[in-house]
C-alpha angles and dihedrals in degrees: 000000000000111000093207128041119220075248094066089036095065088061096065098072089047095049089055087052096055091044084055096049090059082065109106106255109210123242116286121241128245114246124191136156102287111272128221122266104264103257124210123276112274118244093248087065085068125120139191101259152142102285102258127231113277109243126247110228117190110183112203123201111225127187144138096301086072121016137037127226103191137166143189129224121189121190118189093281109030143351135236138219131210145132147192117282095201137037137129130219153179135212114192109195119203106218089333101315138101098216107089080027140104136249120190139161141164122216126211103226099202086053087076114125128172140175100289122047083221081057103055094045087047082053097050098050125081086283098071129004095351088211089189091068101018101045100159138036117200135183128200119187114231093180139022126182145150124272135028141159130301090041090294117171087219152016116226119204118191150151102255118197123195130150098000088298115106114191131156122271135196127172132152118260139183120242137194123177111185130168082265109041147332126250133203130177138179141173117183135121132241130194116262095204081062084068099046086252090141113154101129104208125238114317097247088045109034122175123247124242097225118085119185114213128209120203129188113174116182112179122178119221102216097083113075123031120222107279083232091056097052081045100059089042093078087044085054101045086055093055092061115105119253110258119244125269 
């Protein structure tokens, strides 16, 4: 005599799918049509005042030595995780801060990896990121202010380009700038359909569209000295008396 009916069968999947739905989401992305880059004031804007400060600019190299982009993919009966093995980025800071600053990086697509080797060659391939047409993904910040959701320090707003496809993308992010380095760390989703990644998945396991992305920047600050600084050194150098014949 059978303990369980198809009836009661049937639940089970249902009841795992409940149980997946209490865990916390991460906050959604914002996705726009891609903006253009800001550009500087115009010279009418201009008013009599007092000259202002020039600003110091430090520009800091980021890349897998020293910092992670990870995602991670579900489908109905399981998730994956996975990431990029190589990329390469930059944080400018304005006077110290990142706010009134840049954030950029490029992604090499064919670096993708994930949890299952079947995985990673099904990613690389026209379903997903097509890295043979679509070798790289960048992202350039447009905006950059205090503030944001889940208790973030900032909101970055940037052009992001994957899979041929560039749209606007704004999500909340942690940041810490020390005398050593400066951190930066998110965690949101965005929605994979917005980027023409369509392949739906089998029809008794389909993916879902959401894909949350993890990002943990670490970018020392010992590479690249303030552009205000390597300005005043020629002026210093002037000011030395000439030596003696």
């Amino acid at each position: 005599m059978a303990f369980f009916s198809r009836s009661h069968l049937a639940i089970v999947p249902l009841l795992a799918l409940s149980l997946a739905a209490c865990d916390k989401a991460p906050p959604k992305a914002v996705v726009e049509e891609a903006k253009p880059a800001p550009a500087a004031p115009a010279a009418a804007e201009a008013k009599k005042e007092e000259p202002k400060k020039e600003v110091v600019l430090e520009t800091l190299n980021f890349s897998q030595e020293t910092s992670k982009i990870e995602w991670v993919g579900a489908k109905v009966t399981l998730k994956h995780d996975g990431g990029f093995k190589t990329f390469t980025g930059k944080v400018e800071l304005a006077d110290g801060a990142l706010e009134g600053g840049k954030v950029s990086v490029e992604i090499e697509t064919k670096s993708v990896f994930s949890d299952t080797e079947k995985l990673t060659g099904h990613l690389l391939s026209p379903d997903f990121f097509d890295v043979e047409k679509f070798p790289k993904a960048e992202f350039a910040s447009t905006e950059i202010k205090t503030g944001g959701a889940e208790g973030a320090t900032h909101t970055i707003t940037g052009n992001l380009t994957l899979h041929g496809v560039t749209k606007s993308v704004s999500f909340p992010a942690k940041v810490e700038v020390s005398d050593s380095e400066v951190k930066a760390t998110a965690e949101f989703s965005i929605n994979r359909k917005d980027f023409d990644i369509v392949y739906p998945g089998k029809p008794d396991d389909l993916i879902h569209d959401n894909v949350t992305i993890k990002l943990d920047i670490k970018a020392p600050r010992e590479a690249t000295k303030p552009a205000a600084a390597e300005a005043e050194k020629p002026a210093a150098e002037a000011e030395k008396p000439a030596e003696a014949k």
